[in-house]
C-alpha positions in Angstrom: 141.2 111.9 96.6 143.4 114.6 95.5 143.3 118.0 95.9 143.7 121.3 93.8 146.4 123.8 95.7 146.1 126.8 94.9 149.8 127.6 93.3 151.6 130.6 95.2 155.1 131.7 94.6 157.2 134.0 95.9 157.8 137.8 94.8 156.9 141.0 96.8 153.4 141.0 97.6 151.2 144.5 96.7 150.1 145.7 100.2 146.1 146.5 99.7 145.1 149.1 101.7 142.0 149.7 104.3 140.9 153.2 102.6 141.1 151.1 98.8 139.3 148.1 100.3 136.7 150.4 102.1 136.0 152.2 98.8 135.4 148.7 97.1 132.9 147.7 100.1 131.0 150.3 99.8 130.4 150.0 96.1 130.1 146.6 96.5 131.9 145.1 93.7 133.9 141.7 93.8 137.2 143.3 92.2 138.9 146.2 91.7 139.5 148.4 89.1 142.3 150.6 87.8 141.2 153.7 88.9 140.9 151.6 92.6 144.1 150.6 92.2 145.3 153.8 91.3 143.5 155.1 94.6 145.2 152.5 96.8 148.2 153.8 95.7 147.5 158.0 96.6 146.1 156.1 100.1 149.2 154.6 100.9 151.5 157.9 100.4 148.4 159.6 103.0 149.0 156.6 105.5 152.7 157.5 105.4 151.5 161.0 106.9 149.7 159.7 109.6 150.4 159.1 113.5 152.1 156.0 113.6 150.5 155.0 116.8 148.8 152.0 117.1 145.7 153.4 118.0 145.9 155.5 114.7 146.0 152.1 112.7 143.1 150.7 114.4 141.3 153.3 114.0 141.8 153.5 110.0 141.4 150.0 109.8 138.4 149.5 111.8 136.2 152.7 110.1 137.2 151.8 106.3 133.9 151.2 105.3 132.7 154.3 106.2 135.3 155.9 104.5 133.9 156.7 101.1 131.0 158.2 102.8 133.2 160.5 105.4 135.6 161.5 103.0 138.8 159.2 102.7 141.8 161.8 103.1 140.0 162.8 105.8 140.3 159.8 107.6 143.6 159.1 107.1 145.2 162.1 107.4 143.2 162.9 110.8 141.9 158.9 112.4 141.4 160.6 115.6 138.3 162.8 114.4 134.7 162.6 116.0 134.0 161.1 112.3 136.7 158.5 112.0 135.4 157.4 115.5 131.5 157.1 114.6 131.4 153.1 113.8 132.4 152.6 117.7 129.0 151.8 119.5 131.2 151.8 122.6 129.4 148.3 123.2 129.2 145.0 121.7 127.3 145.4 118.7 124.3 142.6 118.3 125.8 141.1 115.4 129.1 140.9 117.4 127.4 139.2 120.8 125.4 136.5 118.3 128.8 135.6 116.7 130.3 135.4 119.9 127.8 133.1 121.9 127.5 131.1 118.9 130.9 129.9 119.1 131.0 126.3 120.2 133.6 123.2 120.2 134.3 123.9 116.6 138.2 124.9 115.7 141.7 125.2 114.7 143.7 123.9 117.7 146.9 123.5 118.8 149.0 121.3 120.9 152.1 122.4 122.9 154.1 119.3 121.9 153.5 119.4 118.7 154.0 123.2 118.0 154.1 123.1 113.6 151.4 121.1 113.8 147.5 121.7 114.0 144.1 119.5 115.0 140.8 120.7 113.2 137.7 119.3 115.0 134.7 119.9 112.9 130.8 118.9 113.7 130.0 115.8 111.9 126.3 113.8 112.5 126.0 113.7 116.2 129.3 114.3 117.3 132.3 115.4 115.1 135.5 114.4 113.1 139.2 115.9 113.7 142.0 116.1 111.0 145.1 116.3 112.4 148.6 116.8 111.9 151.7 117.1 114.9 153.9 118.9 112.1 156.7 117.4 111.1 159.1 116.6 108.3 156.9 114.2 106.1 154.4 114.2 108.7 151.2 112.5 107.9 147.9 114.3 108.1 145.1 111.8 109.4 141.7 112.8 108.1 138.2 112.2 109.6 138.8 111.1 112.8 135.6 110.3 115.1 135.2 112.4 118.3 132.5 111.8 120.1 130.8 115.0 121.5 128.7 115.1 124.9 128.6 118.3 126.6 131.7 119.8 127.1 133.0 116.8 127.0 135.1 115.0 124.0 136.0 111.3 123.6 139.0 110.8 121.0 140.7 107.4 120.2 144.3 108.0 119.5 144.8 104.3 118.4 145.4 105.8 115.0 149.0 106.7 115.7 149.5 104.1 118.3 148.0 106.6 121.3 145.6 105.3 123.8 141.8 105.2 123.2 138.7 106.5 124.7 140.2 109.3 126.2 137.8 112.0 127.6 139.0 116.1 127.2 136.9 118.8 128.9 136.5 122.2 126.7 136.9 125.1 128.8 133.6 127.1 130.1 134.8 129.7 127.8 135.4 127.1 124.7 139.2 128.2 124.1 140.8 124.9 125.0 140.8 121.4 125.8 141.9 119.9 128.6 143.2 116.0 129.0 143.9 114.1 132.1 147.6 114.2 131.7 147.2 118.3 132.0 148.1 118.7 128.5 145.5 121.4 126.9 145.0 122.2 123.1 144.7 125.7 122.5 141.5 126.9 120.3 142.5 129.2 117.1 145.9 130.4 118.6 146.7 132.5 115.7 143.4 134.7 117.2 142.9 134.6 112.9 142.9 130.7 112.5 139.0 128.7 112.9 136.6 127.2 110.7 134.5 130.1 109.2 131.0 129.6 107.3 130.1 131.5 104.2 126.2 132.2 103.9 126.1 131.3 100.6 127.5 127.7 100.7 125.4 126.7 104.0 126.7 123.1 103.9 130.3 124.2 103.2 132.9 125.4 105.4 136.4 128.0 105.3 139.1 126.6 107.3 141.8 129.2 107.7 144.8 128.3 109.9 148.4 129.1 109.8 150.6 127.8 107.0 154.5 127.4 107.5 156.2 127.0 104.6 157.5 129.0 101.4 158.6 132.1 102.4 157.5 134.9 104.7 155.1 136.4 102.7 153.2 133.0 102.3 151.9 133.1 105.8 148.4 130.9 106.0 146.6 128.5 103.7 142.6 128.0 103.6 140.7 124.9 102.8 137.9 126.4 100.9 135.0 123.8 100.6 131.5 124.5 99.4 129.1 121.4 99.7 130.9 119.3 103.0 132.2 116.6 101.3 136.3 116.5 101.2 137.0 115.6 98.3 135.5 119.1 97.2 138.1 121.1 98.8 140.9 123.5 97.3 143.6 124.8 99.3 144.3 128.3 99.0 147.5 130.1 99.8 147.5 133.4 101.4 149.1 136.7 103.2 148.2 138.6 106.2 149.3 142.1 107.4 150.9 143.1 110.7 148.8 140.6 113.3 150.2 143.4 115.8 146.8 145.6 113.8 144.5 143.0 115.1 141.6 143.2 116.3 141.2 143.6 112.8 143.7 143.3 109.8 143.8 143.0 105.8 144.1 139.4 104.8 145.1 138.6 101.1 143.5 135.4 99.8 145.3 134.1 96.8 143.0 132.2 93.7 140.3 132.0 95.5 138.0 129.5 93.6 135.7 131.9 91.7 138.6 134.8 90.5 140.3 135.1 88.1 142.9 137.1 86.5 141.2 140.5 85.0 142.1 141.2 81.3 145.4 143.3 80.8 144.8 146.7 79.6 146.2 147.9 76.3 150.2 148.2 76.9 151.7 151.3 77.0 153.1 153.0 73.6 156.6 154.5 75.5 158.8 153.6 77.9 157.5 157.2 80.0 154.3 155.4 80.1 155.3 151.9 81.0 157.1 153.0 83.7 153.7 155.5 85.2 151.3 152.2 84.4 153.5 149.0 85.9 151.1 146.0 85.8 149.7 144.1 88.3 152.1 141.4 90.2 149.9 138.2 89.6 152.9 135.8 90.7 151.2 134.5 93.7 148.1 134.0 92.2 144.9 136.0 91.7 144.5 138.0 95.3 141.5 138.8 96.9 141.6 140.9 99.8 139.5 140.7 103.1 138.8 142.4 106.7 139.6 140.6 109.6 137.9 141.7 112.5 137.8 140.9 116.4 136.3 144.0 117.6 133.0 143.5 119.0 132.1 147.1 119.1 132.3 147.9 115.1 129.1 148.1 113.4 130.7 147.5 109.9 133.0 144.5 110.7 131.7 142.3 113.6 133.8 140.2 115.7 134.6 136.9 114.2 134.2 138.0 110.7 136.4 138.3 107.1 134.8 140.5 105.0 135.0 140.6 101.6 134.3 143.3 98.5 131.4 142.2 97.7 130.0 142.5 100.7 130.6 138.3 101.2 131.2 138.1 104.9 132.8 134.8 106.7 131.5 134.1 110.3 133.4 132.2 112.3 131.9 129.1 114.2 
């Protein structure tokens, strides 16, 4: 069955920034206005004046939802206040610890000798199915692939590609890799980004985000978005992240995400003074849709293992 790609080319991309993104959150609206835009913009100039230590980033980054209610200058002038600090429980949060020891098998791995490529082992009946990939120029992807699942143990048959079959691989106590009997060992969501996510309000869907080489440099991962678990339902969209050095969280921009679309254009300027104060909107890569990454188990707004969106959408990772 074919598949709809979501189409992505290749001009600057518009950074989003946290303090815009928090002030959409807290609103909790599924796009962003002028005036937002506008806002973004004035953030951005602030962030310019700000420490550039890494510990300032993560600390904008990781209290912009609270940052409408604290005052946004505020923040990003000044991240190191008692204020900017506030969303830190100094512990694992409980929404953190259930995402965290709900983590299973379940993944985006991949495999030292076959470095562009990726394996995506998904639950499936009573064991699961893998769709894999070693990389290469014109490279087939095999699809649905039988693993069979018992314990921490997983049975593959490589006959597919002329590999050997019924070989048994042993997922780490920690579930962050596999291990075979020749040594080799498949590395679980590498990228610390990359998994298969679930969105609450598609319970029999799935999100597979994973690295996408490619395009260009801006163009740096690709998500199969898929609502009802069959395959043949799922659309490939193209995306951009920020700095991964910002992690544990981070601003990922998702590009035509199935759902958006582009907003109607606003009455065009009347003189060339205002065309140049009211630029519009670079839809060249597609319709974008920006969401927070997160890893930090101790944020009460963005839990670990979560992208979450605008509208208050959040992605869990499984």
């Amino acid at each position: 069955h074919s598949h709809n790609i979501c189409s992505a080319k290749y001009p600057m991309m518009q950074l989003f920034t946290t303090a815009a993104f928090a002030a959409a959150l807290m609103s909790g609206v599924s796009g962003f206005s002028s005036q937002q835009l506008h806002a973004s913009r004035a953030a951005t100039s602030q962030l310019k004046m700000s420490s550039s230590s890494e510990s300032s980033r993560r600390d904008i980054l990781s209290n912009a939802a609270s940052a409408a209610a604290l005052g946004i200058s505020a923040l990003v002038i000044d991240p190191n206040t008692a204020s900017a600090a506030s969303l830190r429980t100094g512990s694992i949060t409980p929404q953190s610890a259930a995402n965290k020891a709900a983590e299973s098998y379940q993944g985006v791995y991949s495999d030292p000798f076959h470095p562009e490529g990726y394996r995506v082992i998904m639950a499936s009946g009573k064991g699961a199915t893998m769709t894999l990939s070693d990389g290469g120029s014109g490279d087939e992807t095999y699809k649905n692939i039988p693993v069979g699942v018992n314990g921490n143990e997983l049975s593959f048959d490589f006959g597919f590609k002329g590999g050997p079959k019924g070989v048994i691989a042993v997922l780490s106590d920690d579930k962050q890799s596999i291990t075979f009997p020749d040594g080799n060992s498949w590395t679980k969501n590498k990228n610390k980004y990359d998994g298969i996510y679930k969105d609450p309000k598609y319970p029999n869907g799935y999100r597979v985000v994973r690295k996408f080489r490619g395009d260009t440099k801006i163009i740096n991962f690709i998500t199969e978005v898929n609502d009802t678990g069959n395959a043949k339902d799922s659309v490939f969209c193209k995306g951009s992240h920020a700095s991964l050095f910002s992690i544990p969280t981070a601003a990922f921009t998702f590009y035509d995400l199935p759902g958006t679309s582009k907003p109607v254009e606003d009455e065009k300027p009347t003189n060339i003074v205002s065309y140049a104060l009211q630029r519009p909107a670079d839809y060249s890569n597609g319709v974008p849709t920006v969401g927070q990454f997160s890893l930090e188990e101790s944020n009460s707004v963005f839990p670990y293992g979560t992208i979450t969106f605008p509208d208050k959408t959040v992605w869990t990772r499984i």
